[in-house]
N, C-alpha and C positions, 0 to 999 in steps of 0.2 A: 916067071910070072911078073906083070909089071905090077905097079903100084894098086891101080886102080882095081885091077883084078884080085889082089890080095885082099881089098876092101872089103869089095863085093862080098867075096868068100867068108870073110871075119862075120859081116850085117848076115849074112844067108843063112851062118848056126846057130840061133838064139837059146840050144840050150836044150831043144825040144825036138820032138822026131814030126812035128808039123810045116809039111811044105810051106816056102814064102808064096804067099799070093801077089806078088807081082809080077809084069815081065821083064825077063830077062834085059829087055831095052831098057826099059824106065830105070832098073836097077842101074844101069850103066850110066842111063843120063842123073841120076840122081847123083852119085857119085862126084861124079865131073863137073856138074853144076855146084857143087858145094864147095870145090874146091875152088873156084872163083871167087864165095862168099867176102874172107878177108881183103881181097885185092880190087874186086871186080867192082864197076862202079852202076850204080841206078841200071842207065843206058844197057851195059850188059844183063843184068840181073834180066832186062824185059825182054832181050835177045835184040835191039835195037843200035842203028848210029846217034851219032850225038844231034843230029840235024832233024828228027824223026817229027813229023806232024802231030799237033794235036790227038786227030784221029788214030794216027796207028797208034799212042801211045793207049790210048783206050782198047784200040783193036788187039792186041801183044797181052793187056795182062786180061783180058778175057781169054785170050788163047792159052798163057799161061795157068788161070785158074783154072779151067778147065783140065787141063795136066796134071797140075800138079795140087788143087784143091783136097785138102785131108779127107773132105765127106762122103769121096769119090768114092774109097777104099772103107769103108766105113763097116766093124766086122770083119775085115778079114787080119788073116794073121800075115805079120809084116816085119817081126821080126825085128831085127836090127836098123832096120830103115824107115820105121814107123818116127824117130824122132827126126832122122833125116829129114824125111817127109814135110813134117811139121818145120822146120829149120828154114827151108830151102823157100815155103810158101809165103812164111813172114817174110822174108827177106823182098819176095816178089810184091806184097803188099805195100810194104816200105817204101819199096822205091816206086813202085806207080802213087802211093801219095805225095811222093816227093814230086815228080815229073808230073801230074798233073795239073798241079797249080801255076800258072804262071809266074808267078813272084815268089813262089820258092824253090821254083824250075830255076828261075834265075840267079837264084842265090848260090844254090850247088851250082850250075856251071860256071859261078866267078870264084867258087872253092876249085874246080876242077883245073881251071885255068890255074890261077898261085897255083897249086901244087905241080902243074909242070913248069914252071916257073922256077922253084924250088929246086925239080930236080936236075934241070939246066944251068944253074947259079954257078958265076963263075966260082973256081979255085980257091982255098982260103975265105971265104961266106960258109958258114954255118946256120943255115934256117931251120926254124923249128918244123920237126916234123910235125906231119897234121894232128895225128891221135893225140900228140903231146899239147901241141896248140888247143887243143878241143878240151882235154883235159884242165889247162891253163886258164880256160874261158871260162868254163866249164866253177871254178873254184871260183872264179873271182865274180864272174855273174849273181854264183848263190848267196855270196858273202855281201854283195851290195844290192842285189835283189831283194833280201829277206831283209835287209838295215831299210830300205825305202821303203817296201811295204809296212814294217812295223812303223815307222813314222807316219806314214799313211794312215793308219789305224787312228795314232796317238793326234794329230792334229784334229783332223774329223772327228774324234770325239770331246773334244779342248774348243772344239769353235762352237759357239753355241746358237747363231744363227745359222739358216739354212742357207743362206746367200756364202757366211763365213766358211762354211762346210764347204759348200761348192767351190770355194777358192782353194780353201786348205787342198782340195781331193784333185783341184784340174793342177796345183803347184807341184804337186808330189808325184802326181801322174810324168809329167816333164822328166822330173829328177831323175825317173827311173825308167825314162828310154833308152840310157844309153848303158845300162844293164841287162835290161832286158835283150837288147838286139844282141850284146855278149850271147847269152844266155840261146838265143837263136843259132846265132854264128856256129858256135858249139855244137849244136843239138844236128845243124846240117851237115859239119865235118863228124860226127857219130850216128848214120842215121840208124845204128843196130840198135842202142842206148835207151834201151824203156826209161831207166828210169831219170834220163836227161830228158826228153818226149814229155812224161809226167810233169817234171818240174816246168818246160816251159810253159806247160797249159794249165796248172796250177798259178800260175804268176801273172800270164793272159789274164785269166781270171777273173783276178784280184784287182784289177785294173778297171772291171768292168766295160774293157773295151775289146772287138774281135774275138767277138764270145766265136764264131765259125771258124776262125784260124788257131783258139785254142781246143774245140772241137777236136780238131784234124789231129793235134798232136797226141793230145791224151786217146783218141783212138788209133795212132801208128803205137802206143806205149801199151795199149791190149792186145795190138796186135803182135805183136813181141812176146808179152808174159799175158799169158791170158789168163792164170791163177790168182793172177793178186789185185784182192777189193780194194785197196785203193786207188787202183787207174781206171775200176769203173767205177766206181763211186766219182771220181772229178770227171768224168763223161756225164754222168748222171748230175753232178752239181751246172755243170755248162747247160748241159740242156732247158734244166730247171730257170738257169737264171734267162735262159731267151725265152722263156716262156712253151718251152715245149715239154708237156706235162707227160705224155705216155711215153716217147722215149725217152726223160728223166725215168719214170718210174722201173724201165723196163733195166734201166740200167742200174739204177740201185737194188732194186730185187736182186738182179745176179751177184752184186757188190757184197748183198748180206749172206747170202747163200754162200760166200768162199769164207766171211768171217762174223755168221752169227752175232759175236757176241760186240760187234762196233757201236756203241750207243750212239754215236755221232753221224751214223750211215740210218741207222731208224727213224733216228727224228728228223734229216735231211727225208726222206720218204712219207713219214708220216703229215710234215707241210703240206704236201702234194697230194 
């Protein structure tokens, strides 16, 4: 029995004398599709080359959702492959937000490239690996990210003109572009990583500036854990601050709904 088939069989007994409601295919492609997850890059996740148009990138994960979308199966019993399920579709989420951007379509393919780079490097070079790289960023981004923005705070509220504010807030802005893009870099070599996703679009922000591109992240970071009010709640605070009142609302509603008792999520809503 090979590997894959043992799988199958492990996900197929949950314990209960109720048939799996899927088939027999999907079981198999689910399997095998997962097991790409850790290695496989965007491109594959969407079943795509790396040269793939605009469009098919759009056309692939609509083919995709339609596959493999949880809602499909909605009710029926699944068994061991219900989390698979769920796994395999963030994963397709992810990377079609990542690929559809242009500029951070670009980003991941100058990560793709380094990393073969990396592991062409001649003899005696020792390059960091990626995760470890991401993780590296990853530290140092938070640690000068959250020192900038608290300066940010502490200036802007020490400057007592509006004019002097607006200096203090566009200097400080500066300071911590080159944290933040850390903080990106990262976020693109981890795109599994909710709560790296979170943190950039928490920091986005804070900036006040590319409230869409901090969007984007804090909804790859739901899409990932869709349990936890804080990553709709910073969907819901983005929204808010671009001026778009019902999907803030729509989004902190759900934000309280996972953690009731956030007073900070209430009155973030009750603004609105």
């Amino acid at each position: 029995m090979s590997t894959d088939e043992r799988e199958i069989q492990e996900r197929a007994e949950p314990g209960d004398e109720r048939p799996i409601e899927l088939s027999a295919e999907l079981q198999r492609e689910l399997v095998a599709f997962a097991r790409t997850l850790p290695v496989g890059s965007h491109y594959v996740a969407l079943g795509l080359e790396r040269g793939a148009a605009p469009e098919r990138i759009r056309e692939a994960f609509s083919e995709r959702s339609r596959r493999f979308h949880p809602d499909r199966f909605f009710g029926r019993n699944l068994g061991g492959f219900e989390p698979l399920l769920h796994q395999v579709y963030k994963r397709v989420v992810v990377a079609y937000e990542v690929l559809r951007q242009p500029e951070s379509r670009a980003r991941y393919d100058r990560g793709l490239d380094a990393a073969q780079l990396r592991q062409v490097a001649p003899s005696g070079t020792r390059p960091r690996p990626a995760p470890e790289r991401a993780g590296s960023l990853r530290s140092r981004a938070r640690r000068l990210g959250n020192s900038v923005l608290s300066d940010l705070r502490a200036r802007v509220g020490r400057s007592r003109s509006r004019r002097a504010r607006a200096h203090a807030a566009e200097a400080t802005r500066e300071d911590a572009s080159g944290s933040l893009a850390a903080l990106i870099e990262a976020a693109e070599l981890r795109p599994d990583d909710s709560e790296l996703a979170a943190l950039v679009a928490e920091q986005i922000l804070a900036t006040g500036r590319q409230l869409d591109r901090a969007r984007r992240f804090a909804e790859r970071a739901v899409a990932l854990e869709g349990n936890c009010a804080r990553y709709h709640g910073t969907v819901g605070r983005i929204h808010a601050a671009a001026g778009r009142r019902e999907p803030a609302r729509r989004a902190l509603r759900e934000a309280l709904e996972l953690d009731p008792e956030d007073a900070e999520l209430a009155k973030a809503l009750e603004k609105l």
